[in-house]
N, C-alpha and C positions, 0 to 999 in steps of 0.2 A: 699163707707163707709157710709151707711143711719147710720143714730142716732149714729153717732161719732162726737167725740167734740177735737178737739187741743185746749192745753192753750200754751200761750205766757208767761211766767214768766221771770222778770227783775227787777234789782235795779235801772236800771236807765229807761230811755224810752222805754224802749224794743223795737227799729229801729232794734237793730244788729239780737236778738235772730226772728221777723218775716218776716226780710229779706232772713236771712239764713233757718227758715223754711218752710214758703213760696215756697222758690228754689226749695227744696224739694217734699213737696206736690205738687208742679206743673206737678212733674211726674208721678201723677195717677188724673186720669177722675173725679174721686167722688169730693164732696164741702161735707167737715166738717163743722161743726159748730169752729166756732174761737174764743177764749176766749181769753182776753188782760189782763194782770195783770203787769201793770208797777209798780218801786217805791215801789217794796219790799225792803226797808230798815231794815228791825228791824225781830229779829225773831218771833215775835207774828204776823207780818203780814204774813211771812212764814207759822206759822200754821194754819190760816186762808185759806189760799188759799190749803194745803192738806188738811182741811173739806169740801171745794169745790169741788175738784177735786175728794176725794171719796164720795161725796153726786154722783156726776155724774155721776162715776161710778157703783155705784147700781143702778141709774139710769135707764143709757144705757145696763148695764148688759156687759162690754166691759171698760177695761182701756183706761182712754184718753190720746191720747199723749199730751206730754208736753216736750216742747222747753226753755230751761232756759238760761239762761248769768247771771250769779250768782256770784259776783266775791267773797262775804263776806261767808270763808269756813262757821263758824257757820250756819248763814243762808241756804247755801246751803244744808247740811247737813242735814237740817230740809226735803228740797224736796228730797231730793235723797235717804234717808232713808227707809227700808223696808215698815212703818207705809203709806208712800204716793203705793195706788196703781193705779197712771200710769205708762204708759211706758216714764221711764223721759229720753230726748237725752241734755245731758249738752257740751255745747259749747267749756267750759273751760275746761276741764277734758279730752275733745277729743282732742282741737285744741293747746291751749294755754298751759297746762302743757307737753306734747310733745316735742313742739317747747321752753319752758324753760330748758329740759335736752338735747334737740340739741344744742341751743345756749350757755348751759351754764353761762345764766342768768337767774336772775327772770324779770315776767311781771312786768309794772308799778301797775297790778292790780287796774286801777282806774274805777272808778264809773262810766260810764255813757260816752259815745261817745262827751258829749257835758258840761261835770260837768266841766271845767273852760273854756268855755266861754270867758269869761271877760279876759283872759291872749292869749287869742287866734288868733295870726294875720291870721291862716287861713279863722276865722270862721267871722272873719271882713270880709273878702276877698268875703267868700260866700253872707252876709249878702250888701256887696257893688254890687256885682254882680247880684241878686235880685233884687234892687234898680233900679239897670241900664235897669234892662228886663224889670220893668214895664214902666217905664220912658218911654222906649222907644217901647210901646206894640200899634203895631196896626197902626203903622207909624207916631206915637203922634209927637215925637221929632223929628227932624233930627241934634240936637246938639250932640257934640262930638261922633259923629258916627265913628271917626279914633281911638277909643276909644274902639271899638268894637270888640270880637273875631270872632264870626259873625253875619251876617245877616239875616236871614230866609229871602224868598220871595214867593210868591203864590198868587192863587185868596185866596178871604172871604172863610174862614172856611174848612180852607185846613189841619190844626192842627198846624200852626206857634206860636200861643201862649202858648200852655199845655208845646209842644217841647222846649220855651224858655225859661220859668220859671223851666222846669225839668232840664234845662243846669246847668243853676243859681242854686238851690237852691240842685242838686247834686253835681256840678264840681266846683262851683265855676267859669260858664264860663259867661261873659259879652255878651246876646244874644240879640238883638234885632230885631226888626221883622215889614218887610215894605209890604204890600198889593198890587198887579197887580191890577189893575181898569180898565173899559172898555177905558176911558181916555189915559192911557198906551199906550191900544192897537191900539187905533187910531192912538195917534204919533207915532207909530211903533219903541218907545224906552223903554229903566229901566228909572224908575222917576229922576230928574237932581239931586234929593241928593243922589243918592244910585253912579252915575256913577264914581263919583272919588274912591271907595270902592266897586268895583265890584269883583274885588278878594277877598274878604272876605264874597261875596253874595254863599248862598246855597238855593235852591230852593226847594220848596215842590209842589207835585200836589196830585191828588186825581180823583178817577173814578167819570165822570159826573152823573150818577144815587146819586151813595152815596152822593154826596154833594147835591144833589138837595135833597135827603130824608133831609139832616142836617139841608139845608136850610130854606125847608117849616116845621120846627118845629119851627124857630123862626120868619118866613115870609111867613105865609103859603098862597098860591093862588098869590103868587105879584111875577112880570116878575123877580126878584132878586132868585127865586128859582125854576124858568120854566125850565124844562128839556133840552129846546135848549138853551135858554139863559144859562147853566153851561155847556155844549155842548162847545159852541163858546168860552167860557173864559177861560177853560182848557185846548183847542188847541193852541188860544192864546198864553198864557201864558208858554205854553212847546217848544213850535213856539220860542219866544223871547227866552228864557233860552238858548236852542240849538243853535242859531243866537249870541248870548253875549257869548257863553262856559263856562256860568253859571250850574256848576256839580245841580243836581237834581232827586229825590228821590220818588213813588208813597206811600201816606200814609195810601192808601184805605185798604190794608189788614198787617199793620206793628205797631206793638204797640209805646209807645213814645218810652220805653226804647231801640227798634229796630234803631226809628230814629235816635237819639240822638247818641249811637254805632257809625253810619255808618257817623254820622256828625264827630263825632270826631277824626274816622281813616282819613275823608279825609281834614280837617282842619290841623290836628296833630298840638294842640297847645303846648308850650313848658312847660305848668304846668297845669295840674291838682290837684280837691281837692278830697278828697275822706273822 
């Protein structure tokens, strides 16, 4: 799709509308250009954004698509109307009114994934849960680790942090995240605070090349990212895992949201946020 443009259009953050289109696009090769237009509230911002949307289209010579979560009909009706020439895929009109004459109810219709907040004990939940990833990022803390939904464990720069914080601040899951050290390996054990909470331990490793590329971008020439020295720590450290029956995971060719997936069917925690 050369000189093609997606916009994103939403009253509230627009997470839902570039998740859901996103998904989408994932299934063809080309990179569009991505437009974001959160916090359409009002229908003059509506019209703004279809002057947009057909400037680009003269443009490109080509309608752009457009992805909306639109709950305010007025509003929406601005975008979806003949006068917008993209191709508009409306969320609510596909998904949401559907699922109102199956169920036999109306939606809440509300604003925004996160418009009350403040009344929200899940989004406390996420927001504690966050808290707790960082706290505990890097093998910082080893307080209230029984506390914990799980563990991560791995050498340096294996992807235990991105993966914690993506637990947290998607599921609402308490991740924290403890480092293998040449130290470890010597004693030929898990560090003393991880061993009362080893059942809760999930492992990460990583292809010795790739990490040694990771590593000399932020240690570049120093034995911390020598090819045999990530060699020896990634044997290590899958050595110990298999030895402990520590389940664990290769992140060299698996995105986070791969990881996190495959953490979560084999944790299987009893709530999830979403």
């Amino acid at each position: 799709m050369p000189n093609r443009s997606v916009f994103f259009v939403s009253d509230g953050t627009g997470i839902t509308a570039e998740t859901f289109g996103n998904s989408i696009l994932a299934q063809f090769t080309a990179k569009p250009r991505r437009v974001r237009r959160p916090f359409i509230d009002t229908e003059d911002k509506a019209r703004q954004v279809v002057a947009e949307i057909n400037q680009v289209a003269d443009q490109e010579g080509k309608p752009p698509i457009v992805f909306i979560t639109l709950v305010n009909e007025d509003i929406r009706d601005v975008v979806t109307n003949t006068a917008c020439r993209g191709m508009v895929l409306d969320m609510f009109r596909t998904f949401v009114e559907p699922l109102e004459r199956e169920f036999g109810i109306k939606s809440n219709h509300r604003v925004g994934r996160f418009s009350d907040a403040a009344k929200s004990q899940e989004y406390d939940d996420r927001i504690e849960a966050i808290n707790f990833s960082l706290a505990h990022d890097d093998g910082q803390s080893s307080r209230n680790l029984e506390l914990a939904d799980v563990i991560l464990v791995g050498v340096s720069r294996s992807g235990k942090t991105p993966t914690s914080l993506y637990l947290a601040m998607q599921h609402g899951i308490k991740a924290a995240n403890y480092p293998l050290i040449p130290e470890d390996f010597e004693r030929n054990k898990l560090p003393s605070a991880l061993a009362p909470f080893k059942a809760k331990c999930f492992g990460l490793s990583i292809d010795p090349g790739r990490l040694a590329q990771i590593r000399n971008e932020r240690r570049p020439g120093s034995k911390y990212a020598a090819l045999e020295n990530c060699r020896y720590e990634v044997n290590e450290a899958e050595t110990m895992m298999r030895r402990e029956g520590i389940g664990w995971l290769s992140s060299t060719h698996k995105s986070i949201e791969e990881i996190a997936t495959t953490i979560l069917r084999d944790i299987r925690p009893d709530r999830l946020i979403y």
